[in-house]
N, C-alpha and C positions, 0 to 999 in steps of 0.2 A: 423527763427531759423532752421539751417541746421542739423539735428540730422541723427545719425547712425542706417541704416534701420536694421543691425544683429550687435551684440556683436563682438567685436575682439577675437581672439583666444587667447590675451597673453594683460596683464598689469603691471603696477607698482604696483596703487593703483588702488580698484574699491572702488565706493560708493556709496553704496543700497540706493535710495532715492533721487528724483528729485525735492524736495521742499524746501525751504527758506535754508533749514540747509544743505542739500548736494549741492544745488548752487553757499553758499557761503563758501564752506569747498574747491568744489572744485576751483573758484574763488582764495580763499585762494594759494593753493597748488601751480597754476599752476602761480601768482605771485610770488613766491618763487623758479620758476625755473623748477615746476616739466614738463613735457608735456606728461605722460605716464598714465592720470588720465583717468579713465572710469566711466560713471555715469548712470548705469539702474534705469529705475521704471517700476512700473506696467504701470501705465498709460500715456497717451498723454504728451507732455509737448510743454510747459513751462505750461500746465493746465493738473497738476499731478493726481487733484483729491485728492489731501491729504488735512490737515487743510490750505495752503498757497492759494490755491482757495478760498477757502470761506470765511478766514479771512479777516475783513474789514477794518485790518491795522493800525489801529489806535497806535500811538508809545506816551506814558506816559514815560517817561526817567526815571521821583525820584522814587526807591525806597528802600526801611528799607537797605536791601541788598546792600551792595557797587558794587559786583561784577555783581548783574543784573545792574546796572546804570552804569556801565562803559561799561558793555556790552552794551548795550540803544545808551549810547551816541557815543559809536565807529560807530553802527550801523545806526544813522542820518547820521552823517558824509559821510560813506559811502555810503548811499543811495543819497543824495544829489549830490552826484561828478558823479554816474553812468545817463548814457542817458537810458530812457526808448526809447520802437519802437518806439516811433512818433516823437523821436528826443528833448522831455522835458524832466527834472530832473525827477527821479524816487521818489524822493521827497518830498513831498509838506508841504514844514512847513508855518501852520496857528497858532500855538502856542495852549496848552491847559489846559484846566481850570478844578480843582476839584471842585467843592462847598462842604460846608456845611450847612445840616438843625439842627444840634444841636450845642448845645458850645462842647461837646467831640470831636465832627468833627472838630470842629474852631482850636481845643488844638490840634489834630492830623496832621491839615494843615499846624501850626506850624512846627511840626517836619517835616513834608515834606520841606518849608524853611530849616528846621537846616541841612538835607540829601542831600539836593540838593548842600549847604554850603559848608559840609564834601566833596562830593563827585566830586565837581568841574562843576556842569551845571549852564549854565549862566544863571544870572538876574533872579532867583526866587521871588517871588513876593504874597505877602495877598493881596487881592481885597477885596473891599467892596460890598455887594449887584448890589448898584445901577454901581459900574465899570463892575460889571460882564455883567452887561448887557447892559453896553457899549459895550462889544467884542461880545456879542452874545443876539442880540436883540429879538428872541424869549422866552429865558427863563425867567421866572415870577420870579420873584425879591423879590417878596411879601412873598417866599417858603426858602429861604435861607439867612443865617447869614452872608457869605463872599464867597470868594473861593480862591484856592491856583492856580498862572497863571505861566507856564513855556514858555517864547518864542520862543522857537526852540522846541519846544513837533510838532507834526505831523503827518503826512498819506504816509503808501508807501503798495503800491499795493502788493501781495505779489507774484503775475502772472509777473505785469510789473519789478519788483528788480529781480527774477527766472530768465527772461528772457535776462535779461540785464546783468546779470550777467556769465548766461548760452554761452553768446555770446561772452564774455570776455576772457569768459575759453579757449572756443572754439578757439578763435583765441592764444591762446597762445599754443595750441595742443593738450586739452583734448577731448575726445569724449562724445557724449549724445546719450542713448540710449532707446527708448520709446517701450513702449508697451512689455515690458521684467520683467516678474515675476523673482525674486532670489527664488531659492527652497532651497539651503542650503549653506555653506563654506566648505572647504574641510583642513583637517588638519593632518600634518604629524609631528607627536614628539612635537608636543605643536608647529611648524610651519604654516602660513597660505599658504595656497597650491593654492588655489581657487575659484570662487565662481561656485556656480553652476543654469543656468538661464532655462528659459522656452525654448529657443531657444539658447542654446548650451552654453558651457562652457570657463570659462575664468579663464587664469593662473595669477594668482598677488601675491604678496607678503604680499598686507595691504589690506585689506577692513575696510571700515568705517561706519557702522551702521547707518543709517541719516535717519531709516522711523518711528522718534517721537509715532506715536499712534499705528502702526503694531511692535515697537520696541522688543515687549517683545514676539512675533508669532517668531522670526530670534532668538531672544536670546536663548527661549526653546528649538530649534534645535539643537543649539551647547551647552544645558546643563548650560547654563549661565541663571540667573534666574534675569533679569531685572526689578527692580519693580515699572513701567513707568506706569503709568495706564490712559487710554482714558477716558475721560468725556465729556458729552454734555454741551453746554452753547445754549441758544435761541439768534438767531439775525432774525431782521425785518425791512420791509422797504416801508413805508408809500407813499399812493400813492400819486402824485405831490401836493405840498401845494401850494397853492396863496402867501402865505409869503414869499417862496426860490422861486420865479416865475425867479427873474432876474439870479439864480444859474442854470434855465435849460440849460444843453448842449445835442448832439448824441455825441456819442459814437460811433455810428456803423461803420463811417470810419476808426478806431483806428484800425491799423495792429494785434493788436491782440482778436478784439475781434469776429473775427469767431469760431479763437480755443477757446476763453473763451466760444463763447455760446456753442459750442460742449458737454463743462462739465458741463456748468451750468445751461443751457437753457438761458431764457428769464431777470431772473436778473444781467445778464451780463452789462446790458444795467443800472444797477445800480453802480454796484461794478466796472464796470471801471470808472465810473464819478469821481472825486478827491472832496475832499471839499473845501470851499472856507471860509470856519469859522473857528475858532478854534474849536478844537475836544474837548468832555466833555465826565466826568463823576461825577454821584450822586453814592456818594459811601454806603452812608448811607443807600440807597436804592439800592444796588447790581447792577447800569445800567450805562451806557454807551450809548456815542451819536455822530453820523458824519455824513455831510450832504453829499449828493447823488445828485447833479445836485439840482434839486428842491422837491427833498424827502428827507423827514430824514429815518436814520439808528439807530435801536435803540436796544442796547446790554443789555440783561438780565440774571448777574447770579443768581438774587431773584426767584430759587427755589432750591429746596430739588437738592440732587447729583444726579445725572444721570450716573452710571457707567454699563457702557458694556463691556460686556468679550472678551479681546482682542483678543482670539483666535480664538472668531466667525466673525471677522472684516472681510469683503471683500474686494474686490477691487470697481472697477467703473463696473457696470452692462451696459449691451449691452443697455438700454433703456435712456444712457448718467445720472444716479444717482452716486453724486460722491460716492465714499466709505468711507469719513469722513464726511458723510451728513447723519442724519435720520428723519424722519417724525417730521414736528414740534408739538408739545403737547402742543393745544391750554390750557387747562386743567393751564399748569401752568404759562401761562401767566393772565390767567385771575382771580384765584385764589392765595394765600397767603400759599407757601406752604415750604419757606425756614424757615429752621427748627429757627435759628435768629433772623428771620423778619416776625413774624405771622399776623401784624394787616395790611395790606397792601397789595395787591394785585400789582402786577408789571405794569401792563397797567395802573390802577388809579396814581401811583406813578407816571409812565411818565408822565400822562396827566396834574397833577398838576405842574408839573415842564416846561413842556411845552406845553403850553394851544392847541397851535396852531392844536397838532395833536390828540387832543382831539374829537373821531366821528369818526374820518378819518380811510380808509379802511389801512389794513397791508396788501401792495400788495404781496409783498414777504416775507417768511419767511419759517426757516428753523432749527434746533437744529446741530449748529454743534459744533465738535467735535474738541480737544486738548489733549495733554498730562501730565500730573501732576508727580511730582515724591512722595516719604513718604515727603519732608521738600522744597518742594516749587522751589527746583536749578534744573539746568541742569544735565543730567548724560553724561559725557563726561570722556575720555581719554582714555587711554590701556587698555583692557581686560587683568586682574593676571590669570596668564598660557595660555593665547596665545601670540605668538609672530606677531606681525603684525595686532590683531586688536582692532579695535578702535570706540566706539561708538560716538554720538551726539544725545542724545534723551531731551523729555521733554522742550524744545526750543520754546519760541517764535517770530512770525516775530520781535517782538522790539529788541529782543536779539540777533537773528540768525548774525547779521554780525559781532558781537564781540565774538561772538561763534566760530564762522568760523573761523578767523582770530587765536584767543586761541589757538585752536587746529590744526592748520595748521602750525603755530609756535611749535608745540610741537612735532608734527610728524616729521619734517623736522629738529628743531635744537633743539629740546630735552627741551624744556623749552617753558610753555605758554606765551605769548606778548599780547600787544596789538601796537597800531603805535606808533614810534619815540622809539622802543625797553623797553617801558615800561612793567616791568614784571609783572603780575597778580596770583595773588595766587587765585586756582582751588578746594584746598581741600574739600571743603564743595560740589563741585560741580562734584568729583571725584568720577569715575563708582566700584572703587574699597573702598567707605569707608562706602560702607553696610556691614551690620551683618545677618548671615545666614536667621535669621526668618523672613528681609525683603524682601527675596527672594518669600516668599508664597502669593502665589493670594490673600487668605482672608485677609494677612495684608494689602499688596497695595493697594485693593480694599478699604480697610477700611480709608487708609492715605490718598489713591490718592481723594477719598469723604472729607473725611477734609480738606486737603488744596483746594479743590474745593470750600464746605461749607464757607473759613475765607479768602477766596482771597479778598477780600473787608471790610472784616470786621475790626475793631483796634484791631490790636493785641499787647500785650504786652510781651516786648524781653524774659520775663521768664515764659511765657504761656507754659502750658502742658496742650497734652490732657488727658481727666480725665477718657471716660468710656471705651469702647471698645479698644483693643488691648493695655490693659495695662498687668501690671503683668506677665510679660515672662521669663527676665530674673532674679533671684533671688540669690545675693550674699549669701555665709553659715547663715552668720548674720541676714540673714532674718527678721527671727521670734524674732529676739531678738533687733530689729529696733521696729519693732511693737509691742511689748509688751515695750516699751520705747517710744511709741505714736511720733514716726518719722514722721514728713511730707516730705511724702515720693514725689519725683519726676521721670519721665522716660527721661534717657539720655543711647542712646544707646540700650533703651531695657531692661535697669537696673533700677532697683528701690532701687531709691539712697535718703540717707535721705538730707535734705538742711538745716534742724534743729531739735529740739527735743522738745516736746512740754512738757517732762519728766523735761526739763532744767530749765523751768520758774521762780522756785526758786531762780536761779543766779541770777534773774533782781532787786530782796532785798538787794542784795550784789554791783551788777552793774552797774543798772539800773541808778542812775545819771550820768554815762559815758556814757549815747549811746542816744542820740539826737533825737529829735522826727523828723520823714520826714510824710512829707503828698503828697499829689499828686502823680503823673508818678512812682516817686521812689519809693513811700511806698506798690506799687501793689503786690502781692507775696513775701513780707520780712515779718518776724519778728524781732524783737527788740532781740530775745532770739540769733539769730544769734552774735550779738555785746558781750551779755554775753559769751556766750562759746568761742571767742574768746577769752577775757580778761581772763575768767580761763583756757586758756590753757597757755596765757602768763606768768601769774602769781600761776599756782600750774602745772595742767597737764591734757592732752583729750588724747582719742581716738578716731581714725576713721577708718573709712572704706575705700580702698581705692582699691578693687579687682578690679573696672571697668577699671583701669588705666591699658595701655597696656600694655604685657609681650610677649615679644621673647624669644626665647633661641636658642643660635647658636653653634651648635655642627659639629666638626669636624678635619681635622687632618690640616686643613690650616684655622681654625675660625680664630685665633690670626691673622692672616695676614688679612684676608675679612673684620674682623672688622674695622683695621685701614683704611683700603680703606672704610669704610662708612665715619669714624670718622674724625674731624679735626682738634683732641687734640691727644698727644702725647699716645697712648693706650698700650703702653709697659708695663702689668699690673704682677705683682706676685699675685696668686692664693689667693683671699680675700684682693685685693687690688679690690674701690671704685673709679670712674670716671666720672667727669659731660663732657659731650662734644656736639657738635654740630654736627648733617650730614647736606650738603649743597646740593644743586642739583649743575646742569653744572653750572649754571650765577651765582651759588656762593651764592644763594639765602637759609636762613635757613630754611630745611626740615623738621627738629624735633629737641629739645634738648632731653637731655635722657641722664639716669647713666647707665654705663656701669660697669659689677659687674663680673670678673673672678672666677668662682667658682669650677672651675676644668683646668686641662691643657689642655684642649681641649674642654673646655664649657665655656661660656658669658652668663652671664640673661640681657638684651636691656630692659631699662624700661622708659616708655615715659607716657605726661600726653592727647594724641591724644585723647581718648574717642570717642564721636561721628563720627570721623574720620581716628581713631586709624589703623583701617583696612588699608586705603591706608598706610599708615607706612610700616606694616608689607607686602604688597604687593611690594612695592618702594624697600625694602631691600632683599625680595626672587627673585625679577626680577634679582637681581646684584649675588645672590649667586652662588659662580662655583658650579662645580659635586658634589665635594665631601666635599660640609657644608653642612648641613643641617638647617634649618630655621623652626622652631617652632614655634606657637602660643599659650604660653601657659596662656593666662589671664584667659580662664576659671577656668584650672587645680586647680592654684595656691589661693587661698583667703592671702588675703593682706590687713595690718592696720597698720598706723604707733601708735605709743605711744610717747608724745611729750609732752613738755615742763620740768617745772626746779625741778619736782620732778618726771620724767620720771625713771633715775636711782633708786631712793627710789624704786619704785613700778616695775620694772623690775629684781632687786635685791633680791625681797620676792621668787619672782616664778622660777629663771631660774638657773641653773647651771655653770656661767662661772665668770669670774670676769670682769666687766662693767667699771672698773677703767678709766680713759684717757690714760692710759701707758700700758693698756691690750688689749684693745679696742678703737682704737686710730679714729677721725673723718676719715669720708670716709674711711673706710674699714668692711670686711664684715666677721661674724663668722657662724657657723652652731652648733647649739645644742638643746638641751632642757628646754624649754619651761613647768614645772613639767612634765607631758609623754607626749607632742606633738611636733615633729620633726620641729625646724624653722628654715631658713636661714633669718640670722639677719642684715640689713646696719646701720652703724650708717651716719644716713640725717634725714635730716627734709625739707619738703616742705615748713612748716609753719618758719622756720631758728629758732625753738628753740633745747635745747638737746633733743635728739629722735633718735628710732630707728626704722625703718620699717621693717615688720616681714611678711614676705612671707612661708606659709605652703599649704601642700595638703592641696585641697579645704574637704575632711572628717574633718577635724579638725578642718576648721575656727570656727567655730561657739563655742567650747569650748575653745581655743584659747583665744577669742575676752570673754569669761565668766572667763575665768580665771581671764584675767587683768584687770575688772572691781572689780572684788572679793580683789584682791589685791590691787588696788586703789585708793579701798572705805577711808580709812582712810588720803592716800595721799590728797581727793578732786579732783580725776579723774571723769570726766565727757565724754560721748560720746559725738564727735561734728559735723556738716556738712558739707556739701558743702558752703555753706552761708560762715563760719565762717573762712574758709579754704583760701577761697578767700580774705577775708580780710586781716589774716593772710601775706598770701604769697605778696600780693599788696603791704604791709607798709615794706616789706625785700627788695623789688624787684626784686623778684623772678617772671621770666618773662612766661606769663601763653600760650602755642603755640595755635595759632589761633587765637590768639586775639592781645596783644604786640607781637610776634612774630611771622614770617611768610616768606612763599619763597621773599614775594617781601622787604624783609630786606637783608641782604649780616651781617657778625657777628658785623664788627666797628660800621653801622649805630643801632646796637642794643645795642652796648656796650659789645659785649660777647670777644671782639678781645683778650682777656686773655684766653678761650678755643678753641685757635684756637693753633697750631704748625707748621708752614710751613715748616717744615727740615722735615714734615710724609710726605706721598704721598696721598690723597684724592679725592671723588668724589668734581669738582667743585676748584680745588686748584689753579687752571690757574685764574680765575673769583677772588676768595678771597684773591689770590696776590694781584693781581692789585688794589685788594679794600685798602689792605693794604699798598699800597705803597702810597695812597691819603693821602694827611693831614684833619685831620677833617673840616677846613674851607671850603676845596673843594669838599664835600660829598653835597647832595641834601636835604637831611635831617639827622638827628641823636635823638637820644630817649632823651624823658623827660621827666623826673616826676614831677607832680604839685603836689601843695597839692593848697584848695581853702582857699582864703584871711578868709572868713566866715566861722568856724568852726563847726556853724549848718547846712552849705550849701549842699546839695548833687548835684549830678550828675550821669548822666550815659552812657555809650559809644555810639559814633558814630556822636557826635556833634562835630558844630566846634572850631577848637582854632582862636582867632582871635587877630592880631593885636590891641591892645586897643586905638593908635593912627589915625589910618587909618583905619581900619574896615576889612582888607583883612583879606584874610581867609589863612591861616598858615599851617593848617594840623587837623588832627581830631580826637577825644578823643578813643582810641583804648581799654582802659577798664578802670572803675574808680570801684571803693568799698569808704568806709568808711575805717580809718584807728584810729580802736578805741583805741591803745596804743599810735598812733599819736598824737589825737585830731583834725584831721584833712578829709576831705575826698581828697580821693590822687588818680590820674588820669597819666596813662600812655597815651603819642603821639610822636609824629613824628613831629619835626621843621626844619627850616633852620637853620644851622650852628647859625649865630648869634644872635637867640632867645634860645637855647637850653642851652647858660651859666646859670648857677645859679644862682638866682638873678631877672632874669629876669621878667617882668611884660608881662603877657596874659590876653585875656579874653576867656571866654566860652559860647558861645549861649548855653543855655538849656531852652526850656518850652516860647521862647520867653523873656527871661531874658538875661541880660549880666550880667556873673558872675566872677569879681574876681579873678586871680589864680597868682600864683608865681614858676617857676620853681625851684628844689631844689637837691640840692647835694642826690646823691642818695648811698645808701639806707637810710632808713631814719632812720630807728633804727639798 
C-alpha cells in the first residue's frame, strides 16, 4: 500500500479516518468519479489502530433493523468481489449460526427467520441441536435448543477489506495519508474551508468525519455535539486446540502481516488467520465465536458497560498499543457482572457451550473498543449549518460497505443508494435527527451503556428505557398525564402517554370489542388502548400531541420557498389548510405535513417526524434562501387535537367563534379564543374523525388541555394515546412517515399521487414526473392494506408478506395495529403491482405461523 508520506496542500474531499468507514466512503467516492479524495489518520495504515484492527470480523447479516441488514448484506457482497494482498477474496463466507439455550431464544430465532424474510438474505434457516452440530462439531449439543443458520453470514478482515479497498481508491486517484493527526476544520460563513493536520494544512470543500470512536473529540471542536460513545467489549483467543489441529495455518508470509504486527504485536498471527467454520454466537449468554487457524476466538459482551470518555482517547502510543485497545479486565471475564445476566460468569458460559476450550489458556486477549450511538444506527450524513461536512460514525465492519456506499451516493448525487440504484432511507440513521439534550456526554454515556448493555439481549420493538435519563422533556400537560395515571413512554425525550390507566372504565363499555392477544404482541399494550380508541370514534378524546414537529417559515419570499418544498399546489389564502408531500431529488417522500398559511408572510409546517422530526426541520433550513427564515417551533407551541363526533358539542361550550361547516369549513384554519387562552385552530384530524387541532403558547397548554376536559366531561371526552392514535389513523389510512412512508417510496408507489401538482415546481419533480408517467402495472411495488382473514389475529411490522401459493416473499409488513372500528387487524406493505388489487390473497409469517390476510380497498372506513 503506497501512501502519501505529507498531505497535499489542496482537496476536493478530505476524510479523517483510515478505518473500515473512511476506506470504504472513500472507495465509494472515488467509484463515482471523484479522484480529488484525501484520506488522513493518526496511525499507520492499512493498520490504523482504530476498532478495524482489532475487530475480528465476524459479519451476522439479520438484523430487527432493515437498514443495518441491507447494509450487511451490500457489505458481503462487496467484500466478496475485492482481492485481499495475497491475492484471496477479502471474504470468507462459512455461514453462521445463532443458537438458542431457552425457548424465548428459539421464539426470537424465529423472528430472525421472519427479518431475514422481510429483508431479502438468502436461505434463512432453524437448525435443530444435533444439525448445529453438524456445521460446527465442537459445540455441545446437549446446551441448546436449536439455532438460527444464515449461509452467506461470514469473516472479513478488517485490515485485509482497509487494504483492498484503500488500493482501489488509490488507483482510481485518491490519496492515503498515514501517521497525520486532524487538529481541527476550518470554516467560513457556515462553509468548509479546511482541515487542519499535524503536518500541514489542506484546502477542501467536504470533509467526512469517519473516526467512529474519536468521533465526538472532532465534533466538540466544531461545536457539533456528536453523541457517538466508545465502549469496550472483551475478545480472546485460545491457545492452539487439538480439535482445530487440521485449521492450523502461518500467517507470517501474508503481505500484510508485518504492518499488522507493528500494531498488534504478537496476535497478529491470530487475526489474520480466516476461519474455516461457520462463525457463532450464544446470544443468550452475550458471546460470540470464530475460529483462528487452530484457536478459537471468543467475543464477550456478558459484562456490565465499560464506557470511556471519549476525550481522553489517544491514539497508538510509541510502545505499538493501539488506541482502541485497553487492558483486558480479567475480573469480568471470570465473574458475572452484566447487569441481565447475573448467574453466569462468561468463561463458564463458553466452556459449557464449547467443551473443548474448557482449562485452555486465553493466549490473547484484549477489551476492545467500538462505537454505540443513543438507538443503536449509524450517525451519518450533512452536518445542519455546515456546508460540506459530513459525518460516518458509530459503524460497524458488517455495515461499513453499505455505509460507504449510502453516503457516497448522497454526497455525489444528493440522495442515499445502495447498488442497481436502490434507494434507502437513512432517517433513523441521520446525524441531524438528534435533539439538543442528546448532545450531552451524561446522556450519551448513559444511551451509548444501554445499547451496549441490550445489544444481545431480546428486545421488544416497543421497549423503553425505564430509569436513568428519563423525564427530560415535559409537554405543558404534564402533570395533568400523571395525575390521570398515563403510562407514560420516552420518544424523543418526551414523556408521552401511550394510554391511560384513568381509562380502564371504557373496558365495561368496550371491552367485548377489543380481542385478547397474548405473546410477542401482547408485550407493552393494553386493552385500554382499543377502548379509547372506540370512544373517540363514537363520542370524543383528546390528546396530546406537542412532540409532533412544528416549523414556522417566515418571510417576504416564504410563499414561493414553501412551494419549492411542497409537491401539492401551495397557493394558500391566509387560514387556508394543506396536506402535501416534500420529496427529496429521486422523488423519494421526505415528509408528509400540513401546511397552514397563517399570515401573508408566515406557514406553520407540521409533520408527524418525532424521533427524527429534527432532520426535517434540518433538510428544509438547508434549502432556505437569505431572506426566510426557518423556525422550530415544537417546543414554543403545546398542541392537542380534540376529535371525534361530539368534538363540536364540546368545542362549542368553551370557544368564541362559530364551528359551523359553513363557518369553519374542513382544512382551514382560525385563531381565537379558547375562554382567555389565545389558539390557532385547524380543522384535521389525524385520527379522520371531526376535530380540530389546537396549537397555543406552550404557558397555556396545560389550562388549555383542562379546560377541554372540563367541558367534555358531559360529552364522554376522554384523554387518549399514542396506542390509540395509532389505531386510529391505521383503519383511515392515514399514512404514519417512517414506517408506511418513506424516501424509498416516490408518491404513486404510496398512493399519495392526489397530493402531488406537477404544473408547481418542486424539490425532486424531475424524479416524480417520470414516476408519474409510469402505469401502475410498471411500478416495482405499490401500497396495500390488509386486514387479517382472523379477526382475533394480530400482528406486528417487519414480517414477511408472502405469496400463499409459492412461498416467496412479496414484500414486508411496514406497520400493522389493530383496527377496533374495523374488527379487523389491518397491516400496511408494499407488493408487486399484481398482488396489491383488492381482493387479493397473502400470507404473513409472524411468530413462525402463516397467517391469513386479504388486501383491501383502502380506507377502510
Amino acid at each position: 500500500m503506497e501512501t502519501t508520506q505529507n498531505p497535499p496542500d489542496q482537496a476536493g474531499t478530505v476524510v479523517v479516518g483510515a478505518g473500515i468507514v473512511g476506506c470504504n466512503v472513500a472507495y465509494q467516492l472515488t467509484e463515482l468519479g471523484r479522484d480529488d479524495v484525501v484520506v488522513v489518520d493518526q496511525g499507520p495504515m492499512p493498520t490504523t489502530g482504530g476498532s478495524s484492527t482489532h475487530a475480528p470480523g465476524i459479519m451476522f447479516q439479520t438484523a430487527e433493523e432493515k437498514t443495518l441488514t441491507k447494509f450487511a448484506d451490500y457489505s458481503r457482497r462487496l467484500y466478496s468481489d475485492l482481492e485481499g494482498a495475497d491475492g484471496t477474496p477479502a471474504y470468507t463466507e462459512v455461514g453462521g449460526i445463532e443458537v438458542a439455550r431457552t425457548e424465548e431464544r428459539m421464539d426470537f430465532l424465529e423472528r430472525r427467520v421472519e427479518n431475514a424474510k422481510a429483508w431479502g438474505i438468502d436461505d434463512p434457516q432453524i437448525l435443530s441441536p444435533e444439525e448445529v452440530a453438524e456445521e460446527l462439531p465442537l459445540v455441545n449439543e446437549e446446551e441448546i435448543l436449536g439455532g438460527y443458520y444464515s449461509p452467506t453470514d461470514g469473516q472479513v478482515s478488517g485490515v485485509v477489506a482497509c487494504d483492498a479497498l484503500a488500493r482501489e481508491a488509490m488507483a482510481n486517484g485518491a490519496e492515503f495519508v498515514p501517521h497525520t493527526r486532524t487538529e481541527d476544520v476550518t470554516v467560513e460563513d457556515g462553509e468548509i474551508t479546511g482541515v487542519v493536520t499535524e503536518n500541514g494544512d489542506i484546502e477542501c470543500d467536504e470533509v467526512v468525519v469517519a473516526t467512529n470512536i474519536w468521533a465526538r473529540q472532532l465534533g466538540e471542536t466544531l461545536g457539533v455535539h456528536l453523541p457517538v460513545t466508545p465502549v469496550e467489549h472483551q475478545y480472546t483467543m485460545t491457545e492452539s486446540l487439538s480439535e482445530l489441529a487440521d485449521g492450523a495455518v502461518d500467517v507470517t508470509d501474508h503481505p500484510l502481516f508485518e504492518n499488522y504486527e507493528n500494531v498488534s504485536g504478537d496476535k497478529a498471527k491470530r487475526l489474520l488467520a480466516d476461519p474455516d467454520r461457520p462463525i457463532l454466537r450464544d446470544q443468550d449468554n452475550a458471546m460470540y465465536y470464530r475460529t483462528h487457524g487452530d484457536a478459537y476466538g471468543i467475543g464477550s459482551y456478558n459484562h456490565e458497560p465499560i464506557v470511556p470518555d471519549p476525550m481522553e482517547l489517544g491514539g497508538n502510543d510509541p510502545d505499538g498499543e493501539q488506541g482502541s485497545v485497553h487492558s483486558f479486565t480479567e475480573y469480568h471475564m471470570e465473574n458475572a457482572t452484566h447487569p441481565d445476566r447475573p448467574d453466569k460468569a462468561p468463561r463458564r458460559a463458553s466452556d459449557e457451550l464449547i467443551p473443548a476450550t474448557e482449562g485452555k489458556e486465553l493466549e490473547y486477549k484484549y477489551n476492545g473498543m467500538f462505537a454505540e450511538s443513543p438507538n443503536g444506527l449509524p450517525v451519518m450524513g450533512p452536518v445542519e449549518g455546515y456546508d460540506g461536512l459530513w459525518t460516518a460514525a458509530a459503524i460497524w465492519v458488517t455495515h461499513a460497505g453499505g455505509a460507504g456506499k449510502a453516503l457516497a451516493e448522497w454526497m455525489e448525487n444528493g440522495v442515499p443508494r445502495l447498488d442497481g440504484g436502490e434507494r434507502i432511507d437513512l432517517s433513523h440513521s441521520d446525524v441531524n435527527r438528534f435533539d439538543e439534550h442528546e448532545g450531552s456526554w451524561d446522556f450519551a454515556r448513559y444511551l451509548g451503556g444501554e445499547e451496549y448493555r441490550i445489544v444481545y439481549n431480546i428486545m421488544h420493538p416497543k421497549w423503553v428505557w425505564t430509569e436513568q435519563q428519563r423525564d427530560i422533556r415535559r409537554t405543558p400537560m404534564y402533570h395533568s398525564h400523571r395525575e390521570l395515571d398515563a403510562e407514560l413512554w420516552a420518544e424523543a425525550g418526551w414523556e408521552e402517554p401511550q394510554w391511560f390507566d384513568s381509562n380502564a372504565d371504557l373496558l365495561a363499555e368496550y371491552g367485548d370489542e377489543i380481542p385478547e392477544r397474548e405473546g410477542w404482541e401482547a408485550k407493552y399494550y393494553s386493552p385500554i388502548e382499543g377502548a379509547e380508541a372506540l370512544n373517540v370514534r363514537r363520542k370524543v378524546g383528546l390528546h396530546d400531541m406537542t412532540s409532533f414537529n412544528k416549523m414556522e417559515v417566515v418571510g417576504a419570499d416564504a410563499g414561493e420557498f414553501v412551494q419549492h418544498l411542497c409537491t401539492n399546489d401551495m397557493d394558500l389564502d391566509v387560514g387556508d389548510v394543506r396536506y402535501t408531500l416534500m420529496c427529496n431529488e429521486a422523488g423519494g417522500v421526505r415528509a408528509d405535513i400540513t401546511v397552514t398559511r397563517t399570515d401573508d408572510e408566515r406557514y406553520l409546517l407540521l409533520t408527524t417526524g418525532r424521533e427524527v422530526g429534527n432532520e426535517h426541520v434540518a433538510w428544509v433550513r438547508e434549502r432556505a434562501p437569505e431572506n426566510v427564515v426557518v423556525n422550530d417551533v415544537t417546543s414554543s407551541l403545546a398542541a392537542m387535537v380534540c376529535t371525534g363526533p361530539n368534538a363540536r358539542k364540546v368545542l362549542s361550550e368553551v370557544a368564541d367563534v362559530d364551528l359551523s361547516d359553513d363557518a369553519f369549513p374542513f382544512f382551514t384554519s382560525q385563531q381565537f379564543f379558547v375562554k382567555n387562552v389565545p389558539v390557532t385552530a385547524l380543522r384535521v384530524s389525524y385520527a379522520g374523525e371531526l376535530g380540530w387541532e389546537l396549537y397555543a403558547p406552550s404557558e397555556y397548554g396545560e389550562r388549555l388541555w383542562e379546560i377541554l376536559l372540563d367541558a367534555g366531561e358531559e360529552y364522554g371526552i376522554r384523554p387518549y394515546g399514542n396506542g390509540a392514535l395509532d389505531a386510529l389513523r391505521i383503519e383511515k389510512g392515514f399514512r404514519l412517515w417512517g414506517e408506511d412512508l418513506h424516501t424509498e417510496h416516490d408518491p404513486y408507489e404510496a398512493g399519495l399521487g392526489w397530493a402531488v401538482d406537477l404544473d408547481t415546481d418542486f424539490v425532486g419533480k424531475e424524479a416524480v414526473a417520470e414516476a408519474a408517467a409510469r402505469d401502475d402495472s410498471e411500478r416495482e411495488h405499490l401500497v396495500a392494506c390488509l386486514t387479517l382473514d382472523d379477526p382475533e389475529a394480530m400482528v406486528m411490522a417487519d414480517r414477511p408478506v408472502l405469496d400463499p401459493e409459492t412461498g416467496e416473499s412479496l414484500g414486508y409488513v411496514h406497520s400493522a395495529e389493530y383496527g377496533y372500528s374495523v374488527g379487523a387487524c389491518v397491516a400496511y406493505t408494499y407488493l408487486p403491482p399484481e398482488y396489491a388489487e383488492p381482493g387479493t390473497d397473502v400470507q404473513v409469517r409472524y411468530e413462525g405461523e402463516l397467517v391469513d390476510a386479504t388486501v383491501r380497498e383502502e380506507p377502510l372506513l
